[in-house]
N, CA, C and O atoms as a GROMACS GRO file, in nm:
protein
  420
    1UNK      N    1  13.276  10.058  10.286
    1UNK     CA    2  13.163  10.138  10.240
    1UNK      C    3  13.195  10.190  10.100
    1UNK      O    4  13.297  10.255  10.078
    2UNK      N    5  13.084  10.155   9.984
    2UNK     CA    6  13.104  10.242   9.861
    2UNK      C    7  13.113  10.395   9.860
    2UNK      O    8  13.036  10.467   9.924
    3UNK      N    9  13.216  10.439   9.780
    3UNK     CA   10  13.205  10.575   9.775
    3UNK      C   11  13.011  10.688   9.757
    3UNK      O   12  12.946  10.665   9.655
    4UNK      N   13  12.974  10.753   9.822
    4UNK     CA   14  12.883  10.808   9.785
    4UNK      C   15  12.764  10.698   9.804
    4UNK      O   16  12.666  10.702   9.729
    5UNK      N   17  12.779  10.590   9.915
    5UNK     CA   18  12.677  10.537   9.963
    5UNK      C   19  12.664  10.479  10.086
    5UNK      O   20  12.739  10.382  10.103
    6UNK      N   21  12.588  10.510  10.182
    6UNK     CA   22  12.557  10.473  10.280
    6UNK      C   23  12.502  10.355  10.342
    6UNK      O   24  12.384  10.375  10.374
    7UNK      N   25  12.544  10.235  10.372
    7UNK     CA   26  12.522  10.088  10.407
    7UNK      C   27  12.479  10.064  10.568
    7UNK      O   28  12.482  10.161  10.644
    8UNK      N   29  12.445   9.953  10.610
    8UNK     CA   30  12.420   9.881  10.715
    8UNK      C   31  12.493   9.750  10.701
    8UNK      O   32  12.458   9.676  10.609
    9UNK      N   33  12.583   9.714  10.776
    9UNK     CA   34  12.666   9.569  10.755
    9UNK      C   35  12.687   9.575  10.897
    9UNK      O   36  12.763   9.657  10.949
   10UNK      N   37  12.594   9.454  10.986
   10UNK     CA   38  12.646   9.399  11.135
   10UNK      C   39  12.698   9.268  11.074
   10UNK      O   40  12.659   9.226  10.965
   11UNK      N   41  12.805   9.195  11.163
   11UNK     CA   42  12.844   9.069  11.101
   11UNK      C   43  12.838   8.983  11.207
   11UNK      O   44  12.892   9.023  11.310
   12UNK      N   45  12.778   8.857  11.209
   12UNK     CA   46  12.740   8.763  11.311
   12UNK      C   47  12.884   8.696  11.381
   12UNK      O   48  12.977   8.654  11.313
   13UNK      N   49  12.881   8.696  11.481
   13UNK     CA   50  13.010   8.601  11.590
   13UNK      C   51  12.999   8.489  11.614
   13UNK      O   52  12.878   8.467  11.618
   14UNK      N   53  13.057   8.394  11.634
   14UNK     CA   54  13.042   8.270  11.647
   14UNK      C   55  12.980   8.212  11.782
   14UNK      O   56  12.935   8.098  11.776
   15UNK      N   57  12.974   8.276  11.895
   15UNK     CA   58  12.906   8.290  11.977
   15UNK      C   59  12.746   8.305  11.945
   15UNK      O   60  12.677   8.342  12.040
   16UNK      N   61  12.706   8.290  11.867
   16UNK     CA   62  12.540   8.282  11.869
   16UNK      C   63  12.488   8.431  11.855
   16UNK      O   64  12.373   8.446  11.896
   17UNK      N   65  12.567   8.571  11.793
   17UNK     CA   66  12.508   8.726  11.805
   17UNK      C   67  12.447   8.729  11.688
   17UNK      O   68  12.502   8.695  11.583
   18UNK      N   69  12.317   8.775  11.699
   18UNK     CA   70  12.251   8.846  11.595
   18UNK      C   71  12.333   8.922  11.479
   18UNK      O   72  12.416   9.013  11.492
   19UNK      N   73  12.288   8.858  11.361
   19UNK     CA   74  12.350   8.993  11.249
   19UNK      C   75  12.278   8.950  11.169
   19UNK      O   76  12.205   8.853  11.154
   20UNK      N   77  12.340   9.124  11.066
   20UNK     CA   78  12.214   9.164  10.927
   20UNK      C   79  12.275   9.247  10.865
   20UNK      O   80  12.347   9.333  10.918
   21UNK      N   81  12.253   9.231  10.718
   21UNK     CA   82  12.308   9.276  10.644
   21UNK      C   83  12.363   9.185  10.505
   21UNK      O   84  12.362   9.063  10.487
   22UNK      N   85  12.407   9.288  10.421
   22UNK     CA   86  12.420   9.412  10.366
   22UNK      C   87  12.247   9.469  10.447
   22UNK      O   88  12.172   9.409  10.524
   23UNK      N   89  12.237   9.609  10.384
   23UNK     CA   90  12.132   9.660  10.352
   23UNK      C   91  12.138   9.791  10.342
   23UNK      O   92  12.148   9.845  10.452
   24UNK      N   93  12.135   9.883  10.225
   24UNK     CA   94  12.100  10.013  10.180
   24UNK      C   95  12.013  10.104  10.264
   24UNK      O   96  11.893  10.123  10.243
   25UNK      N   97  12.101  10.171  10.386
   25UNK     CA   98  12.042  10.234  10.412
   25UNK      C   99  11.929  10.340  10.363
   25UNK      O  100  11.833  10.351  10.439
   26UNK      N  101  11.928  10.421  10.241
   26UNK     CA  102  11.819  10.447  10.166
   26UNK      C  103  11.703  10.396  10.108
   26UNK      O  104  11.601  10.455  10.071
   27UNK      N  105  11.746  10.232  10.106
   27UNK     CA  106  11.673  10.135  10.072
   27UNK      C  107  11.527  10.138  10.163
   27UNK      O  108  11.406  10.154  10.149
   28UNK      N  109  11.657  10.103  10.290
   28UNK     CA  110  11.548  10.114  10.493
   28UNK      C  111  11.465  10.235  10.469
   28UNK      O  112  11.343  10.217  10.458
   29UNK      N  113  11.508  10.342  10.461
   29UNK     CA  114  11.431  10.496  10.414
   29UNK      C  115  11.327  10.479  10.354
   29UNK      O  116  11.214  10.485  10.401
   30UNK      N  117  11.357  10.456  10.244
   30UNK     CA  118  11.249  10.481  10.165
   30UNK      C  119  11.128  10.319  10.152
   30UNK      O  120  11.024  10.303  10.088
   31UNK      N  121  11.203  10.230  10.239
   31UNK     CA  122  11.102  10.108  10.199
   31UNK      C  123  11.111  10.006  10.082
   31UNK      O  124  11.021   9.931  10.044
   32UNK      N  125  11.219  10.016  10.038
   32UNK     CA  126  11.235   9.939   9.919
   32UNK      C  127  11.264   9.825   9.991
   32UNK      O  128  11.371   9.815  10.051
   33UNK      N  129  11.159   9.714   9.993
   33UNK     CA  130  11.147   9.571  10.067
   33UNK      C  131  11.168   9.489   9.983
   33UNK      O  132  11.208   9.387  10.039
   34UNK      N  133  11.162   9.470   9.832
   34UNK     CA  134  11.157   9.424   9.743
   34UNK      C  135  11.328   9.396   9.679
   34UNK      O  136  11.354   9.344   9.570
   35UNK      N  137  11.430   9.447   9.782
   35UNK     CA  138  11.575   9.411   9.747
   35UNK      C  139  11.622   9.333   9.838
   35UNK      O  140  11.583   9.338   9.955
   36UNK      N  141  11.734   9.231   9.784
   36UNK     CA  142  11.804   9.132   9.850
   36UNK      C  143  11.824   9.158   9.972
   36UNK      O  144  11.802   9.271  10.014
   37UNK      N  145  11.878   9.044  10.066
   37UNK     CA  146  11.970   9.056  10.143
   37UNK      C  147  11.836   9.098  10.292
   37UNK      O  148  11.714   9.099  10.276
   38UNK      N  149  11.907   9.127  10.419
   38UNK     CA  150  11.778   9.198  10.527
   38UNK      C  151  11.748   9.338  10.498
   38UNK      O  152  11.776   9.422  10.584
   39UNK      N  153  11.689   9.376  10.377
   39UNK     CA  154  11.598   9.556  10.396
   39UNK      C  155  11.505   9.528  10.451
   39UNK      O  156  11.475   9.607  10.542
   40UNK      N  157  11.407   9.404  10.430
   40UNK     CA  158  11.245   9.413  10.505
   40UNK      C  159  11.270   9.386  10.638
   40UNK      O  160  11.213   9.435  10.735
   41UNK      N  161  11.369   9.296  10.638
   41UNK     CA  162  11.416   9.276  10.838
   41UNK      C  163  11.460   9.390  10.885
   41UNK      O  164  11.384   9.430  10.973
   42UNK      N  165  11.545   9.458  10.866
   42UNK     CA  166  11.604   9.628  10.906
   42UNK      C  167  11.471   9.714  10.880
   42UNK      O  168  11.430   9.764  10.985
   43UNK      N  169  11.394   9.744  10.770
   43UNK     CA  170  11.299   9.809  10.772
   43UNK      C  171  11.169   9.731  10.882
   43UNK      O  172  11.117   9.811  10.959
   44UNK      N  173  11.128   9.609  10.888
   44UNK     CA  174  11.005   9.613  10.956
   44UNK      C  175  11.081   9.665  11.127
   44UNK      O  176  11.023   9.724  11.218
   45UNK      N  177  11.236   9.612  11.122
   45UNK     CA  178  11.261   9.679  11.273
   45UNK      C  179  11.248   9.783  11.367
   45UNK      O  180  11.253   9.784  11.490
   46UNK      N  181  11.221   9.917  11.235
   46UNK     CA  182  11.284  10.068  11.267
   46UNK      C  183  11.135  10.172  11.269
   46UNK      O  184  11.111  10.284  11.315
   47UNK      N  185  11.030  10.035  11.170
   47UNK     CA  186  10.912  10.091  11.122
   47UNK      C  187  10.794   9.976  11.206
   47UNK      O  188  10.685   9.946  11.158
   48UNK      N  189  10.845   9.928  11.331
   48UNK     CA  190  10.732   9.796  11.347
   48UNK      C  191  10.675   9.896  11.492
   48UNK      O  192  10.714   9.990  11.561
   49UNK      N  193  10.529   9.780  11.474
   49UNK     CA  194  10.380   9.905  11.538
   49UNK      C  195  10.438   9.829  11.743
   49UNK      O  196  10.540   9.760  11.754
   50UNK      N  197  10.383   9.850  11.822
   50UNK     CA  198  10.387   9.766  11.951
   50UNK      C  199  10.279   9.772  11.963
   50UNK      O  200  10.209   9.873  11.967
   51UNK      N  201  10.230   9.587  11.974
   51UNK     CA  202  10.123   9.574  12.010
   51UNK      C  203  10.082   9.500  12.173
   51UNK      O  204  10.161   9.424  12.227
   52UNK      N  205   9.964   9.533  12.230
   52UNK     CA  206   9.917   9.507  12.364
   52UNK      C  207   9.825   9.360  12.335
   52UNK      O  208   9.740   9.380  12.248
   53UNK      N  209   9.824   9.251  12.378
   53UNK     CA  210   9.771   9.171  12.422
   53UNK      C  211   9.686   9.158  12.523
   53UNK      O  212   9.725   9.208  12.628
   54UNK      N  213   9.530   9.079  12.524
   54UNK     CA  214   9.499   9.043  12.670
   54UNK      C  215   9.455   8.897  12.632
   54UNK      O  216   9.358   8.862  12.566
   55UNK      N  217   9.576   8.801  12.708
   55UNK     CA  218   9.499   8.655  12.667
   55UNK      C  219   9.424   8.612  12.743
   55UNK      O  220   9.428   8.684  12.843
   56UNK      N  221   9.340   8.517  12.758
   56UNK     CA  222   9.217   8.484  12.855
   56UNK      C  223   9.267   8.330  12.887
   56UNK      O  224   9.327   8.252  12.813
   57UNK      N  225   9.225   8.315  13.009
   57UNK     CA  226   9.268   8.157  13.070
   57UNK      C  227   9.270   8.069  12.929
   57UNK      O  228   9.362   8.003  12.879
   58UNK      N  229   9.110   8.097  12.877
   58UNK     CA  230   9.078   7.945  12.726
   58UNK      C  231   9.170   7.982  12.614
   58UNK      O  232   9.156   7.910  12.516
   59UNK      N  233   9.263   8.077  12.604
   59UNK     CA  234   9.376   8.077  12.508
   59UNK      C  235   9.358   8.202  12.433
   59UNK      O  236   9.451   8.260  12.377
   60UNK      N  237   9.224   8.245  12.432
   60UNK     CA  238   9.194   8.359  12.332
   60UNK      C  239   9.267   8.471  12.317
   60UNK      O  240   9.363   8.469  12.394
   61UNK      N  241   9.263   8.549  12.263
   61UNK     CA  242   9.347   8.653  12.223
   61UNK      C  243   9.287   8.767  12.156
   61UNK      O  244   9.247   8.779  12.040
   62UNK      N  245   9.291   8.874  12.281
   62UNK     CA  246   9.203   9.014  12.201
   62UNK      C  247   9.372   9.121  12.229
   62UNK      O  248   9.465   9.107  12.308
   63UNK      N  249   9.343   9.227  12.116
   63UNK     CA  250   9.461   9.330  12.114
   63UNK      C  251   9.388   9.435  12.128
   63UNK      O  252   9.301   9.475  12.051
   64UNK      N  253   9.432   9.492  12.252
   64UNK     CA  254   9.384   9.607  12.326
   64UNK      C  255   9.401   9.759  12.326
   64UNK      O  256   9.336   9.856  12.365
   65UNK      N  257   9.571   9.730  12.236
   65UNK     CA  258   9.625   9.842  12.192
   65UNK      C  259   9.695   9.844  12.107
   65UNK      O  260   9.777   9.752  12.103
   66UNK      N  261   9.699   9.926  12.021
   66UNK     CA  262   9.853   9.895  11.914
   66UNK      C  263   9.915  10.057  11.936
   66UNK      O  264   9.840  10.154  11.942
   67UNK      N  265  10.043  10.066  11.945
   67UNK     CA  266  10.112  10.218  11.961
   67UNK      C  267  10.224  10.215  11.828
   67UNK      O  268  10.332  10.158  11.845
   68UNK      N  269  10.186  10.294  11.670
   68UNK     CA  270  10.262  10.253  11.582
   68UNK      C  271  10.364  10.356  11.565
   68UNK      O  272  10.433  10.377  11.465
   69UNK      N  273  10.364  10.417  11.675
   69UNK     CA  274  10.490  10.571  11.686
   69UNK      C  275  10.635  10.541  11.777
   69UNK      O  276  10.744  10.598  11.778
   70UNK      N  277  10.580  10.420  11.854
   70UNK     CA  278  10.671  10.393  11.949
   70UNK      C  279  10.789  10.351  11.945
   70UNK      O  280  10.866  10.377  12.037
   71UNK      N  281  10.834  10.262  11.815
   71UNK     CA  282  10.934  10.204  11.795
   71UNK      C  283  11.015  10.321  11.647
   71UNK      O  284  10.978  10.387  11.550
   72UNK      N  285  11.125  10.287  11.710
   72UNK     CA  286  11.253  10.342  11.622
   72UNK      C  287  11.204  10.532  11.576
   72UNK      O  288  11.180  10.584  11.467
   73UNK      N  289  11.205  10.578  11.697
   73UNK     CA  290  11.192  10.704  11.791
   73UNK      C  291  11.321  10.787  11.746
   73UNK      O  292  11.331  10.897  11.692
   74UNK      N  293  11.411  10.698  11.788
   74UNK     CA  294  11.553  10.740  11.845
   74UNK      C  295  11.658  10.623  11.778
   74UNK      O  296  11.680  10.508  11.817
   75UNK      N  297  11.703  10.684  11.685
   75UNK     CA  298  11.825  10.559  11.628
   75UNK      C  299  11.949  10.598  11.639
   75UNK      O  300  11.971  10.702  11.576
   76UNK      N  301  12.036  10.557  11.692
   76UNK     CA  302  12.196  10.633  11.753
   76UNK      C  303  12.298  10.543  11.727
   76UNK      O  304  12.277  10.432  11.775
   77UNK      N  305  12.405  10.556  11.664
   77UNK     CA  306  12.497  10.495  11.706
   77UNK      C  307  12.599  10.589  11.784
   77UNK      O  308  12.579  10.709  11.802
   78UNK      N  309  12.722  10.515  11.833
   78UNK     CA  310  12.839  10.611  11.918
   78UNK      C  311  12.938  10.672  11.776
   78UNK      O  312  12.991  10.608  11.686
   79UNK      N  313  12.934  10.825  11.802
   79UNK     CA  314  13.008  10.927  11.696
   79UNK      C  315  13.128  10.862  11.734
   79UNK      O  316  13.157  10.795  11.833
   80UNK      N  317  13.207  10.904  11.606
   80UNK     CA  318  13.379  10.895  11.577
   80UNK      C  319  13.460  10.984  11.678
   80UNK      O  320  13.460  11.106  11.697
   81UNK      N  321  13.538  10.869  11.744
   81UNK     CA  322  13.629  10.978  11.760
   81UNK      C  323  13.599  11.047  11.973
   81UNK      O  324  13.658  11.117  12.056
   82UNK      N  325  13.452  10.951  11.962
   82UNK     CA  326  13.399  11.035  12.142
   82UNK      C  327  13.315  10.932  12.176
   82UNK      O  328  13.285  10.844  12.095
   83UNK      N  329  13.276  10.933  12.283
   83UNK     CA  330  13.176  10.868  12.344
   83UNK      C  331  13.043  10.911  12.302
   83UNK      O  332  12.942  10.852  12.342
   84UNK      N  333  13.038  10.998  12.233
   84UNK     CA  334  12.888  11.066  12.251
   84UNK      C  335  12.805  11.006  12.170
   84UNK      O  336  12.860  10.952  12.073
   85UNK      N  337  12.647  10.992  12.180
   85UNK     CA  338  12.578  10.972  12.149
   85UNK      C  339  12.524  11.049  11.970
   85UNK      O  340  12.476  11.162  11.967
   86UNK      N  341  12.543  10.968  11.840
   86UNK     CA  342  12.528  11.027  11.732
   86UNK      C  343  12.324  10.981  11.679
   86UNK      O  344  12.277  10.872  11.651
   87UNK      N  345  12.262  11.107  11.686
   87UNK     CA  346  12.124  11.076  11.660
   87UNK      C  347  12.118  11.008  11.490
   87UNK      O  348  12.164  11.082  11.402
   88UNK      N  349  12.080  10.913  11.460
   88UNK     CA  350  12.111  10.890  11.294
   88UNK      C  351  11.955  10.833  11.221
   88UNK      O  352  11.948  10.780  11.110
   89UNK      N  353  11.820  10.864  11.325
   89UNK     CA  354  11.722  10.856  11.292
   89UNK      C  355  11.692  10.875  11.137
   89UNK      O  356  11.646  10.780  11.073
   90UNK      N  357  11.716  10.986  11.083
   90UNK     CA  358  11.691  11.073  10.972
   90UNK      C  359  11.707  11.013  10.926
   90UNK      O  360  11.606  10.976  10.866
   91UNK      N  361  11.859  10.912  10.882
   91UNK     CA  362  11.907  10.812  10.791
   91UNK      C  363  11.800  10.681  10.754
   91UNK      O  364  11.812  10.621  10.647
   92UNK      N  365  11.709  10.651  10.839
   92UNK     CA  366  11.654  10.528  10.834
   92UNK      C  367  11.509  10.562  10.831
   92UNK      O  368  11.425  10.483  10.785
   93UNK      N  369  11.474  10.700  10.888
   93UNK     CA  370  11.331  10.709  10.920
   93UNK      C  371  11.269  10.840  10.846
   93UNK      O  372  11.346  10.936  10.850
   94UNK      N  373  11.175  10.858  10.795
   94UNK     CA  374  11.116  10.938  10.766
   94UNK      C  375  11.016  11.015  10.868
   94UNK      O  376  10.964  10.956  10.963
   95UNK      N  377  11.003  11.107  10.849
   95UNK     CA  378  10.874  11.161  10.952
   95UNK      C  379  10.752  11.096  10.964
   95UNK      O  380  10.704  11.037  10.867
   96UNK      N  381  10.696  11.101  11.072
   96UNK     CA  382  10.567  11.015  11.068
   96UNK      C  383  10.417  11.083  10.936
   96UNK      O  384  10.351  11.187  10.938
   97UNK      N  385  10.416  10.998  10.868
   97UNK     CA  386  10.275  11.044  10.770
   97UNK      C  387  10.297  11.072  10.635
   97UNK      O  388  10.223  11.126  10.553
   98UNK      N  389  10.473  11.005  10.619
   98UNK     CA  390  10.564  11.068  10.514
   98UNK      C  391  10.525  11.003  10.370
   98UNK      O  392  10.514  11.061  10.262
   99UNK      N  393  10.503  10.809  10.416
   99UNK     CA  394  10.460  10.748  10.326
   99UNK      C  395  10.310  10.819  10.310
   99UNK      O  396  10.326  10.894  10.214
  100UNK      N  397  10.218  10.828  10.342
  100UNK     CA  398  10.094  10.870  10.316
  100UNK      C  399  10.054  11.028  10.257
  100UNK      O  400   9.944  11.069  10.220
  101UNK      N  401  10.125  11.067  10.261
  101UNK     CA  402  10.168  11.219  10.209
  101UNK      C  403  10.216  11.170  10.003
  101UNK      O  404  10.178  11.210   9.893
  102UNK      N  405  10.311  11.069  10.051
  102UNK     CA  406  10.313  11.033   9.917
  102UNK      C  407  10.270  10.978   9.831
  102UNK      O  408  10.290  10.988   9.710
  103UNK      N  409  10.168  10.878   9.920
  103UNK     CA  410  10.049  10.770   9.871
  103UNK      C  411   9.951  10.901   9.781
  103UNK      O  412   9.920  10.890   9.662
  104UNK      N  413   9.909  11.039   9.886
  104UNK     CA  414   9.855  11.132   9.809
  104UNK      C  415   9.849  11.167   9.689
  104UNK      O  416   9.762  11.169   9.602
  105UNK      N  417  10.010  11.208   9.703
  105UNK     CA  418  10.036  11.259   9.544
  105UNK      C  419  10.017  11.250   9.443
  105UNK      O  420  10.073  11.325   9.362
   0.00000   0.00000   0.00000
């Protein structure tokens, strides 16, 4: 980790595990999608809506619900040093209405 900056680096296993990274955690924050590497993959993860489906036998497809509060609630990794549960939301997420508050300005 650079001095005086806060990163995201998972690193993939040869076994077939998901990974991502670099990515600037402040980057994820604030939305800067427009930099290398996975920020828009880490950001659409932390910031993505859940949506409800109802498909119909002939294939169609109506969306019944969308819930855009639901995902990335609660972001934790395990604290140093204990088992315990470290809340690290803040780092990645802004309050809900935060972008649009600033869209205001």
């Amino acid at each position: 980790m650079m001095a005086g900056r806060l990163w995201i680096q998972l690193h993939r296993k040869s076994e077939g595990m998901f990974c991502c990274g670099p990515a600037p955690v402040k980057a994820i924050l604030n939305g800067d999608t427009d930099l290398k590497y996975d920020v828009p993959f880490v950001f659409a993860e932390v910031n993505a809506d859940r949506d409800t489906w109802l498909i119909s036998e002939d294939g169609s497809k109506v969306k019944i619900e969308s819930d855009t509060k639901i995902v990335g609630q609660y972001i934790s990794t395990k604290a140093t040093g204990s088992n315990q549960r470290m809340d690290i939301t803040n780092f990645y997420k802004h309050t809900e209405g935060w972008l649009s508050q600033q869209t205001e300005i």
